[in-house]
C-alpha positions in Angstrom: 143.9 133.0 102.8 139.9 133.0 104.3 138.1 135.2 102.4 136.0 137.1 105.5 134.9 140.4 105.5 138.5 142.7 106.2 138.5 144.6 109.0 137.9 147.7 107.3 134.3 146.3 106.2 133.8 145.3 109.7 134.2 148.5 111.0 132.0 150.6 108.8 129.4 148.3 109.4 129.5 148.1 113.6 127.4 151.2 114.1 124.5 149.5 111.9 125.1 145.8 113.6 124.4 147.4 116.7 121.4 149.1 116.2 120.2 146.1 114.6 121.2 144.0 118.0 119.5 146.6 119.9 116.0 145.9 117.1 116.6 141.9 117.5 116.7 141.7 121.2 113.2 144.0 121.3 112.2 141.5 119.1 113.6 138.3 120.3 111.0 135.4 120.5 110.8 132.4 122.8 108.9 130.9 125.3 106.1 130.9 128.1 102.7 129.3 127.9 101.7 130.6 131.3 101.8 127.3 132.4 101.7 126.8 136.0 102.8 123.6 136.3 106.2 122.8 134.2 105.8 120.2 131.7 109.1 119.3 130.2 109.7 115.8 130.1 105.8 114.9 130.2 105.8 114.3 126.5 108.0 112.5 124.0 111.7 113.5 124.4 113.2 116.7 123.1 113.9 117.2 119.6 117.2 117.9 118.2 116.7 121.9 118.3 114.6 121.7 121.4 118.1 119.9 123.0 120.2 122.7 121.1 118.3 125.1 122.9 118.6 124.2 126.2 122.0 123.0 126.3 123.0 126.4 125.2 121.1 127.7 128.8 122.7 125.5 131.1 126.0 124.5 129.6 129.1 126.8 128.1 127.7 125.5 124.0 126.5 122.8 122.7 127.9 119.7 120.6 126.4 116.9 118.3 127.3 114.0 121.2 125.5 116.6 123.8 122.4 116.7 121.7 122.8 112.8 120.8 122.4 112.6 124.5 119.6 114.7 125.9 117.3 113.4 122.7 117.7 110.1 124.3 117.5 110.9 128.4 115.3 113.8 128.7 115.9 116.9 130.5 115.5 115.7 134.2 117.8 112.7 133.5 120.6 114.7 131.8 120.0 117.1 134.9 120.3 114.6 137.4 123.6 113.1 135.7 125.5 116.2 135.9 124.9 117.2 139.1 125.8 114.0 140.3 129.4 114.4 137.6 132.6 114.9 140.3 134.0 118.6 140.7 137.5 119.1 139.1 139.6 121.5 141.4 141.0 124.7 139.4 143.0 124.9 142.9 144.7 121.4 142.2 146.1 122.6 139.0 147.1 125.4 140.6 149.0 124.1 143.4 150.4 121.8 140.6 151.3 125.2 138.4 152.5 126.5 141.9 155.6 123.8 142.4 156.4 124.5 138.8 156.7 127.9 139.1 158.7 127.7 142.2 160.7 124.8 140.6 162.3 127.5 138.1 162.1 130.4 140.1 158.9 132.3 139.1 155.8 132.7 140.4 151.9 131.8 139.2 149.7 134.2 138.0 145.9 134.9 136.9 147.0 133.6 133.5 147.3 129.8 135.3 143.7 130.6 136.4 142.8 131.2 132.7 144.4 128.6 131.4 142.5 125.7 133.8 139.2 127.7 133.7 139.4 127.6 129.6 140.2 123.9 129.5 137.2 123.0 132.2 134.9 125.3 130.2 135.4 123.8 126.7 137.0 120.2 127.7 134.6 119.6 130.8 131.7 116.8 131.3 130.3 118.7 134.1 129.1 121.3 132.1 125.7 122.0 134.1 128.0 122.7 137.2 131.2 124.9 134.8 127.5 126.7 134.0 126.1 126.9 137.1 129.6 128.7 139.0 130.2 131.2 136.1 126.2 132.4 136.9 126.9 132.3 140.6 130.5 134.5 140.1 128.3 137.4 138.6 126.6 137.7 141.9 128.7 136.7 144.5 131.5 138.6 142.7 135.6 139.0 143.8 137.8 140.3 141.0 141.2 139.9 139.8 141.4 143.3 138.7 142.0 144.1 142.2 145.9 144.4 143.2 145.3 141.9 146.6 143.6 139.3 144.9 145.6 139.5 141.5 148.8 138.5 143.6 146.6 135.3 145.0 145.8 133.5 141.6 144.7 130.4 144.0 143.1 131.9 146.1 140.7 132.9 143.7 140.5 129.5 142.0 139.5 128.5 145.3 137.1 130.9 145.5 135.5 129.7 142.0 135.6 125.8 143.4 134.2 127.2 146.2 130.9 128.5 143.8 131.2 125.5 141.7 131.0 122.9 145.1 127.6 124.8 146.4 126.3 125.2 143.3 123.5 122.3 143.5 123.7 122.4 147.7 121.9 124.8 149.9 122.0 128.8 149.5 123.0 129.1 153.3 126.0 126.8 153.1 127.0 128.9 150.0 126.7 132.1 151.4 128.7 131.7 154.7 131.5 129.8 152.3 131.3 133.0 150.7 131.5 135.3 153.6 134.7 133.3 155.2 136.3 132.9 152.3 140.0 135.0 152.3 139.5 136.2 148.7 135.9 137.8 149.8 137.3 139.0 152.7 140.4 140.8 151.2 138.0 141.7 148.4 135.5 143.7 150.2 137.5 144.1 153.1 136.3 142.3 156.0 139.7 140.4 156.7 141.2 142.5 159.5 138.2 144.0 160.1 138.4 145.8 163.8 135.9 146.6 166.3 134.9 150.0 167.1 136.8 152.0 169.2 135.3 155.4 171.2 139.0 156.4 171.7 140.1 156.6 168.4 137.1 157.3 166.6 137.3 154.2 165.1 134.4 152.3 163.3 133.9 148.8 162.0 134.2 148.4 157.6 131.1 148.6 156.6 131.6 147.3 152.9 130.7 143.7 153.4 128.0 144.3 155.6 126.3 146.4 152.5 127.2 144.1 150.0 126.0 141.0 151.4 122.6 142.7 151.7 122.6 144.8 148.8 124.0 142.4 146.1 124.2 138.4 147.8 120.6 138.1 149.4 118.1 140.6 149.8 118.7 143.7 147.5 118.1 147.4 148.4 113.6 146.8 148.1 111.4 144.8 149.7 110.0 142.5 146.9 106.5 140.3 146.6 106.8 136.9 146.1 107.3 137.5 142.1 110.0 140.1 142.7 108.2 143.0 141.9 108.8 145.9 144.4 106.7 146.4 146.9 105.8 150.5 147.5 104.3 152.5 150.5 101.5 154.5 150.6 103.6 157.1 149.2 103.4 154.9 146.3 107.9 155.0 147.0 109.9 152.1 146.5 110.3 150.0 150.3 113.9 149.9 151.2 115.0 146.6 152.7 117.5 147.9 155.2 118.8 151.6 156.6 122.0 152.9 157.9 122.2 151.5 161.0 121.0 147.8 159.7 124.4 148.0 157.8 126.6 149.8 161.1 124.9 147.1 163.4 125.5 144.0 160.6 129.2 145.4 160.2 130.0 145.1 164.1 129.3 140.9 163.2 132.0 141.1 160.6 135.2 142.4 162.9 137.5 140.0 164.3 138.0 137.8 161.1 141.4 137.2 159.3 143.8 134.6 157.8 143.8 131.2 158.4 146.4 130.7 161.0 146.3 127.0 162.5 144.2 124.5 163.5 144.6 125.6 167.1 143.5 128.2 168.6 146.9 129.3 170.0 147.7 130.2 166.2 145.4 133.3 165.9 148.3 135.7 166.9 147.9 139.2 166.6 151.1 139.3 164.0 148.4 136.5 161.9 146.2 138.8 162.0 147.9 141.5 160.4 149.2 139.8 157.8 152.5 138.3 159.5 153.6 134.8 160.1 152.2 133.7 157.1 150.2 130.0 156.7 151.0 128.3 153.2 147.6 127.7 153.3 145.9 130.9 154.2 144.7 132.0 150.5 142.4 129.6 150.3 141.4 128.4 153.9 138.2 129.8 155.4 138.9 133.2 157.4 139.2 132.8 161.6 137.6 134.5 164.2 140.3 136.1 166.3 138.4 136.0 169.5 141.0 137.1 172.2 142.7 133.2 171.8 145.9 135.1 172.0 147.8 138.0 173.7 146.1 141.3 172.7 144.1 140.1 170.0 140.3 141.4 171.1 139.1 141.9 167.9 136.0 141.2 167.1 133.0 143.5 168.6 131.1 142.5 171.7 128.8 145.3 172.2 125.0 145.2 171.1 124.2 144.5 167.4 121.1 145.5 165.4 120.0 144.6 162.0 116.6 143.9 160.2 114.8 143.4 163.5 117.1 140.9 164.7 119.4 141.8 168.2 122.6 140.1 169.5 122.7 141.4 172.8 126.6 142.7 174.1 128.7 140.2 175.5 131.6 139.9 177.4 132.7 137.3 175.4 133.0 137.7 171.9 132.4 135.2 169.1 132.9 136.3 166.3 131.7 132.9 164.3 128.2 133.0 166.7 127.4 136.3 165.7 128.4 135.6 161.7 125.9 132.2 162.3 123.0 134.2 163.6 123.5 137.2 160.9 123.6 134.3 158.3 120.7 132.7 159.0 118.8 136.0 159.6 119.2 136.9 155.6 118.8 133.4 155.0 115.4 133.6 156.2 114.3 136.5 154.7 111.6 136.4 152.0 113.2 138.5 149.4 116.1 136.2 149.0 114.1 133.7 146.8 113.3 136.2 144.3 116.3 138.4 144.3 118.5 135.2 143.6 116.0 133.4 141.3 115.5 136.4 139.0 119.2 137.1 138.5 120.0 133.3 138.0 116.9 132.9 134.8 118.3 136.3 133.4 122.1 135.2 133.4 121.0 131.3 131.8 117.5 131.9 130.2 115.8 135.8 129.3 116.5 138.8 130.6 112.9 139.4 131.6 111.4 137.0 132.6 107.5 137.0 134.0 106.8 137.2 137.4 104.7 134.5 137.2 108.4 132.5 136.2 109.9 134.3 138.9 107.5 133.7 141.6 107.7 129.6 140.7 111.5 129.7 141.1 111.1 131.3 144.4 108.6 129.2 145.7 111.3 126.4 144.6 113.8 128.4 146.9 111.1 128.7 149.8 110.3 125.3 149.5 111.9 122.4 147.2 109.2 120.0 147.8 110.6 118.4 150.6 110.4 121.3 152.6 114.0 122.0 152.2 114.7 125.9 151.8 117.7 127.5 150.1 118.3 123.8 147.8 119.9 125.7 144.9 120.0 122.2 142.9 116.4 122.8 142.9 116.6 126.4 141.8 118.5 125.8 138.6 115.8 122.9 138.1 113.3 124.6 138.3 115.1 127.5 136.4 115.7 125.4 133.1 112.8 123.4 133.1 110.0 126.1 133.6 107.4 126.6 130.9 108.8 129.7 130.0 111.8 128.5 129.7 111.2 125.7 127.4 108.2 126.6 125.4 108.6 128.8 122.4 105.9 131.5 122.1 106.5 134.0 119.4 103.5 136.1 120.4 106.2 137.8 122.9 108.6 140.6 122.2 110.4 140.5 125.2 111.6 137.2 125.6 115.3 136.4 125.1 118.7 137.5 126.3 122.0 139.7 124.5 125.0 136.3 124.7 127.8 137.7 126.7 131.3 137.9 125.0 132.6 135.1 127.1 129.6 132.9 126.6 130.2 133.8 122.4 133.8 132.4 122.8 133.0 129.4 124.7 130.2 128.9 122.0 132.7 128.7 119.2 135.6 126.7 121.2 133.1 124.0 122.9 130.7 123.4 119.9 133.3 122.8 117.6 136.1 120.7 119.6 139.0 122.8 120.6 141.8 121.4 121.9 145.0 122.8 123.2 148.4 121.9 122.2 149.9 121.7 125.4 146.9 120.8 126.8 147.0 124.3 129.3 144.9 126.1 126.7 147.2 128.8 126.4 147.3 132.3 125.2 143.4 133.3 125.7 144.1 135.0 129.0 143.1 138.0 129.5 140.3 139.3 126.8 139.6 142.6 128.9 140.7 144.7 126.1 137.3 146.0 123.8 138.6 147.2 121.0 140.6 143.8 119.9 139.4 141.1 122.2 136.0 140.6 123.8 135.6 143.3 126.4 135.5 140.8 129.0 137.1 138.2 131.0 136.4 135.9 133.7 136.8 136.5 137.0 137.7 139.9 135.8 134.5 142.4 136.8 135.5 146.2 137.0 134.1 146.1 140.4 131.6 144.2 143.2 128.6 145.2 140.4 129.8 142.3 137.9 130.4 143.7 134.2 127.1 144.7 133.7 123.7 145.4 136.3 120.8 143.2 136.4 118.5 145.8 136.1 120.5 148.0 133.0 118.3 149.8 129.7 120.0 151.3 127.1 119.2 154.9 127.2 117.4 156.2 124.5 116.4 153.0 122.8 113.3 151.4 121.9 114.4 148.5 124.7 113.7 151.9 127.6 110.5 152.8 125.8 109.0 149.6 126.0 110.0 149.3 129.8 112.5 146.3 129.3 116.3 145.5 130.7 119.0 144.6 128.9 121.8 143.7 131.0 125.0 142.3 128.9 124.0 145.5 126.2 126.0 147.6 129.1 129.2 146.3 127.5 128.2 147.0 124.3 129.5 150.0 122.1 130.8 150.6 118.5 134.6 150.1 119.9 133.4 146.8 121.5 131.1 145.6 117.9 134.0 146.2 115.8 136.6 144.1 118.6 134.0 141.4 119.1 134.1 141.0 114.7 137.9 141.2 114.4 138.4 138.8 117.9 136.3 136.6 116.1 137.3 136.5 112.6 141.2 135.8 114.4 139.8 132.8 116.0 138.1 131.2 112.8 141.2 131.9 110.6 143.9 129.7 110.2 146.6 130.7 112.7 148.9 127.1 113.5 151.1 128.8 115.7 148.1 128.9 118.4 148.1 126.5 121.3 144.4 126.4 121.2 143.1 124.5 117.6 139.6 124.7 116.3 138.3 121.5 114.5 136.1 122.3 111.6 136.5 119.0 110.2 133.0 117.8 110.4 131.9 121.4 109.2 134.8 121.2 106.5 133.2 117.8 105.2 129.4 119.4 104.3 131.7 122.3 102.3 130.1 121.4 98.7 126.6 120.6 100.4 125.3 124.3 101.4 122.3 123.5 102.6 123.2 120.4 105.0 126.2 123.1 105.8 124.2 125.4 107.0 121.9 123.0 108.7 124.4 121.8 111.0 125.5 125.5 111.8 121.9 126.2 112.8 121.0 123.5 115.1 125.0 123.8 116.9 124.6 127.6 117.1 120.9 129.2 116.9 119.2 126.2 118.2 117.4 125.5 114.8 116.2 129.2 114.9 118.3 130.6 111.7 116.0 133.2 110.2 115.1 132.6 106.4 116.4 135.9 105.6 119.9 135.4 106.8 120.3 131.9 105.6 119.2 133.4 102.5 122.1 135.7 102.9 124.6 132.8 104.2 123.9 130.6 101.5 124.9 133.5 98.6 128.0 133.9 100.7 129.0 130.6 101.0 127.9 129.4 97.2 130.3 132.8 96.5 133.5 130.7 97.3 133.8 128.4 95.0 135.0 125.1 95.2 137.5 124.2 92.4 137.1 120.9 90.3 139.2 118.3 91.2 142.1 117.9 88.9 144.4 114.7 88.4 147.6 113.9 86.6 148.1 111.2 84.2 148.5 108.5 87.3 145.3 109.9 88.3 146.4 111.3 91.2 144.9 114.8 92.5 146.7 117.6 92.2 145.0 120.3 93.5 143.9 119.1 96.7 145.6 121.7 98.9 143.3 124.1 96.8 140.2 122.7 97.5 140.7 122.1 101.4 141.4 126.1 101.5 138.2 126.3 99.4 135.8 123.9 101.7 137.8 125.6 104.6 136.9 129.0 104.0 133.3 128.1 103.2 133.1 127.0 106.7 134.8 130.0 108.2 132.3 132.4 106.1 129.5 130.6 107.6 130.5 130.4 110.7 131.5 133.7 111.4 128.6 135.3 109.5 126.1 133.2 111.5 128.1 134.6 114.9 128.1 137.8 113.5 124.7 138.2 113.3 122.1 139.8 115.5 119.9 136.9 115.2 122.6 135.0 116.8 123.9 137.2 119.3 120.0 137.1 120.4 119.9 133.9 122.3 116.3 133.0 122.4 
């Protein structure tokens, strides 16, 4: 049996670990030398816990061969490698999990989604791009929790190749991917979306209008080019858009609905509503229904206006026209760079970053050096090679970022070689659940906000006095500490009836060496930034399990080797979960 802390402990001790995580990320040190010009690869390449570090920004956790590797290509190299890596489709193992399913008579669920999204996250060699789509699916968010999508488990792994293919391409082609994608529109209900009608009272849904603005481009304030907020001689806050920006940008949105056929002729009004169902229509862009069929006028041709911009009333409606002109209108505008670039260096880098930091990623967005704007390949460039984001400084105090529950259990399952049974990786599913799982799950928001807002302070904390944000703390709370510590402790204990295996064997083989034991654990999981104080505290624990001498019979055979791999075993299992236990690791810096 492991000796870790029993659940009991855990719990008495989660009120204290939390104000201490609250104390650690105040205090969380790492790095800008107000450089204006980035300098990473300039010098000699990265060491060992300079590699750690950034590998565990851009990719789901670092291993030894990972760090092997960017030592000896430099950043830009290893960045240009894996954006040029091949996209794996979670929708082909769906389909695949599909004609199983129908095979013996059931159907596929979320769980399918889980199961491919686990093995790409742990198992996959594009990790930049697995990376880059789990940042961009906390902004351009759709949900299983809701009942449509739930019942459409590849539609939304569509949705997340869909993230995952415009990742390193260009912000425009992302977002109207985004806008015509079936799970988006089901989500925030633009699919069978209706003009207005003076007879009936009726209105067009003004959901995805707002959202588009509010949370996929522009935001609800007019911001400067280092996405501070601009103000008004009233000294208030300048709002971006009104009321009627969002009625006139909702008129664009009507007419669209399910795929229905490569002709014209398809879009029926009984498509439209649902009936004569495509095969295909859960994961093929949305279609303008513009008045191709009997009775099927549905998409507004009277006068549109949003921010400034006027499509004048027609008597021929076009739905994808007006959708083009919309998109390239928030394209354009000059908040997008900074809206977008500060939420992508808070999910992968700090969660407050300088404005100075922001206002070089923007000017990246603006302007990718080739005069190409929108070139989100550049963005994330730019994001993870920045100054701040490589240089350590620990003059600041408010550099770093709380590591999100998901991100924790990727950590532990990619850095230390999972593998999965079946080879489905099985049985995670669903971690939703805070008081015995993580709190969180993929593809799983509570709503269109994402599990937590960019632009969240703990109330009453020293983090609100000292004028800071914390975003992933908003899922924190003494129910979710105390899951977190027994989720974890389940994972590094011995459990063989699990699909999904941990391999401590390279860990399990430093057992009676402490020190390089502990090494190992602080360049794979803190990036060589294990304070002296806690391996102080790791080293007692771990020198507390003792390793029994080797005993042989009179044919000199061991005898009590079964003993001594539980021994070297648990001496792992302490480490490694007191190390992920830790504030100082649940600070990534």
């Amino acid at each position: 049996m492991i000796s870790l802390p029993p659940t009991f402990a855990i719990r008495k001790t989660s009120r204290l670990w939390a104000g201490a995580l609250l104390i650690s990320l105040l205090a969380a040190c790492g790095g800008n030398k107000n450089d204006e010009e980035n300098a990473a690869d300039s010098g000699p390449p990265p060491t060992k816990e300079a590699a750690a570090r950034f590998l565990t920004q851009a990719t789901y956790g670092p291993t030894s061969a990972d760090i092997d590797q960017l030592t000896q290509v430099g950043y830009r190299r290893w960045l240009e490698q894996q954006m040029a890596k091949p996209q794996k489709l979670h929708r082909d193992y769906m389909t695949a999990a599909m004609n199983a399913a129908a095979a013996a008579g059931t159907n596929v669920t979320s769980s399918n989604f889980m199961e491919s999204y686990w093995a790409q996250a742990v198992t996959g060699d594009d990790q930049l791009r697995q990376r880059a789509a789990y940042v961009l699916s906390q902004i351009f968010v759709v949900s299983f929790v809701d009942s449509t999508l739930s019942n459409l488990p590849r539609g939304v792994a569509d949705y997340y190749d869909t993230l995952g293919r415009h990742a390193f391409g260009n912000y425009r082609d992302l977002l109207e991917a985004i806008t015509m994608h079936p799970m988006m529109g089901a989500y925030l209900t633009s699919l069978r979306n209706q003009k207005e009608d003076a007879k009936t009272g009726r209105v067009p849904d003004e959901n995805y209008a707002r959202e588009i603005m509010q949370l996929f481009s522009i935001g609800l304030y007019e911001l400067n080019a280092d996405g501070t907020v601009k103000t008004g001689n009233g000294g208030g806050n300048l709002e971006t858009y009104t009321h009627d920006d969002i009625a006139g940008l909702a008129k664009v949105f009507t007419g669209l609905s399910w795929y229905a056929g490569p002709n014209t002729a398809d879009r029926t009004r009984s498509r439209f509503f649902g009936g004569d169902v495509n095969a295909d229509r859960d994961w093929k862009p949305m279609q303008g229904y513009n008045k191709y069929a009997s009775n099927t006028d549905f998409h507004s041709a009277s006068e549109k206006k949003f921010l400034g911009k006027t499509i004048a009333a027609t008597d021929k409606p076009d739905v994808e026209g007006d959708i083009k002109i919309a998109l390239d209108t928030l394209f354009n505008h000059p908040n997008v760079g900074p809206f977008l670039g500060r939420q992508i260096i808070q999910r992968m880098v700090t969660s407050n970053p300088s404005p100075a930091y922001v206002e070089r990623v923007a000017a990246v967005f603006n302007n990718n050096g080739s005069g190409v704007r929108g070139d989100l390949g550049a963005v994330f460039r730019a994001v993870l090679l920045d100054a701040e984001a490589r240089n350590v400084d620990t003059t600041r105090p408010d550099f770093g970022k709380l590591r999100e529950p998901v991100m924790r259990l990727a950590h532990l399952l990619r850095t230390f070689h999972a593998k999965s049974t079946t080879g489905k990786f099985q049985g995670i599913d669903n971690t939703d659940d805070p008081a015995n799982r993580l709190g969180q799950t993929a593809m799983r928001s509570p709503t269109v906000f994402n599990f937590y807002r960019p632009g969240y302070t703990p109330p009453n904390t020293s983090i609100e006095a000292a004028d800071l944000v914390a975003p992933e703390l908003q899922l924190a709370n003494e129910v979710s500490v105390a899951g977190y510590l027994n989720y974890l402790r389940g994972w590094i204990a011995i459990n063989t009836g699990r699909d999904v295996q941990i391999d401590f064997s390279a860990e399990q083989a430093l057992a009676d060496k402490p020190e390089q034991l502990l090494d190992r654990l602080d360049l794979l999981l803190m990036s060589g930034q294990m304070p002296t104080a806690l391996r102080t505290q790791l080293l007692s624990a771990v020198n507390g399990r003792m390793i029994p001498p080797v005993r042989k019979d009179t044919a000199g055979k061991v005898i009590n080797q079964t003993d001594i791999d539980a021994a070297t075993r648990d001496r792992v299992a302490i480490a490694v979960f007191l190390t992920m236990a830790s504030p100082d690791y649940l600070t990534q810096k």
